[in-house]
N, C-alpha and C positions, 0 to 999 in steps of 0.2 A: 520234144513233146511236152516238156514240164513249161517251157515257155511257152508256147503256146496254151497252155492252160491257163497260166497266170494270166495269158494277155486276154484273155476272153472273161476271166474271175475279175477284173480291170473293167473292162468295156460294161459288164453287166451291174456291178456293182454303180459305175456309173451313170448308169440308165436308170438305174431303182431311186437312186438318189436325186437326180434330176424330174424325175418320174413325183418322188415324194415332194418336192419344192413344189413345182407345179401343183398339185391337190392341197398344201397348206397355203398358199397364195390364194388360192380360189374358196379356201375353206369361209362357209355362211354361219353367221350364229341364228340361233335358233330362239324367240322370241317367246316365252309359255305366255299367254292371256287370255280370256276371257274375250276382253274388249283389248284394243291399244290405238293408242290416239298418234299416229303419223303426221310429220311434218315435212316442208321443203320448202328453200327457197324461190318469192315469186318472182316469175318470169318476166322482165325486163326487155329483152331485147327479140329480135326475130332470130332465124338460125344461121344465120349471115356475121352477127353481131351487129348488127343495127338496132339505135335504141326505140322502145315501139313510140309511137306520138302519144302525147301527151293524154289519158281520159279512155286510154286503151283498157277495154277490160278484157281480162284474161279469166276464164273460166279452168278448172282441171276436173278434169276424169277419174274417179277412183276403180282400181281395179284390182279382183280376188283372180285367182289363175292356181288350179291345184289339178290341173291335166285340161279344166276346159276355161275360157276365159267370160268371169260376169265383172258386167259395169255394174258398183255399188251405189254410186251416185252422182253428182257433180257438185260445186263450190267454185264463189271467189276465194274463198279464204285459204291460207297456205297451210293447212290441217285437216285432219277429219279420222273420226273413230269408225275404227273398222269394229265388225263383232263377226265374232267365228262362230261358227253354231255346227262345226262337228269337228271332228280329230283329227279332221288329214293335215298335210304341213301345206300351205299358203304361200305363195309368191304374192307379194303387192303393187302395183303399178300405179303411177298417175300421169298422162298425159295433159297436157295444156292445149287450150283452142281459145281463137279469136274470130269474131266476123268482120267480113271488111265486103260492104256492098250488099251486106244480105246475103255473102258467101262463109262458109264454116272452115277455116284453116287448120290444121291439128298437129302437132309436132310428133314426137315418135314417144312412146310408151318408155317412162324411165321405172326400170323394175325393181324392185329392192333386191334381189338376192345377183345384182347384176353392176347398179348404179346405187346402192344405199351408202353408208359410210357409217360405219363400216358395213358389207353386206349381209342378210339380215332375211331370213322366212320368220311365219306366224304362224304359231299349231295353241290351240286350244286347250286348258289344262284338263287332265280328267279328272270326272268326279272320284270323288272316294266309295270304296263300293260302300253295297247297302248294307244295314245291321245286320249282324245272323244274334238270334236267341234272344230275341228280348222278350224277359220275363218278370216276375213279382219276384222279390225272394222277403 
């Protein structure tokens, strides 16, 4: 009876522990701003690894995700300032697209709290509350 206790005090123990690796592996830091200005490397090649031809403009999608998903904007440039305008936490995305013929191509949404480096949400800081008692003295 006593071993079998231990051998289950064992198995459990190593399930919490393996259990806890997994959640600090996947653990996101958590970004406080106002505004923040995001970056990524531009996209070069197709999803093949082929390199795109030469004069390819590559466009990216900016994108807020905090249960529903909004397009912020689009850009060539490999940047752009997010502003958070309330207090939930923020997943960021940017996908890349190219036309070839007058058709619109789009790669897959790389998400910060997913593909960042390190992974990475956005929550907005709050204000400081308001004065209480302001008076003459």
């Amino acid at each position: 009876m006593r071993s079998s206790r231990k051998y289950l005090w064992t198995i459990l123990i190593t399930i919490l522990s393996v259990g806890l690796a997994v959640g600090l592996a996947s653990a996101q830091t958590i970004h406080y701003a106002n505004q923040a200005t995001i970056a990524w490397d531009a996209v070069t090649k197709y999803q093949d690894g082929t390199v795109l031809p030469a004069g390819t403009v590559v466009k990216y999608e900016i994108y807020l995700k905090d249960g529903t998903q909004t397009l912020l904007g689009e850009t060539t440039a490999v940047q752009f300032t997010v502003t958070l305008t309330d207090y939930l936490i923020h997943d960021v995305g940017v996908r890349s697209n190219i036309t070839v013929g007058g058709t619109k191509y789009f790669s897959e949404v790389a998400w910060a709290s997913v593909d960042g480096v390190p992974p990475f949400v956005l929550q907005r800081y709050p204000a400081p509350a308001k004065v209480q008692n302001l008076r003459v003295e």
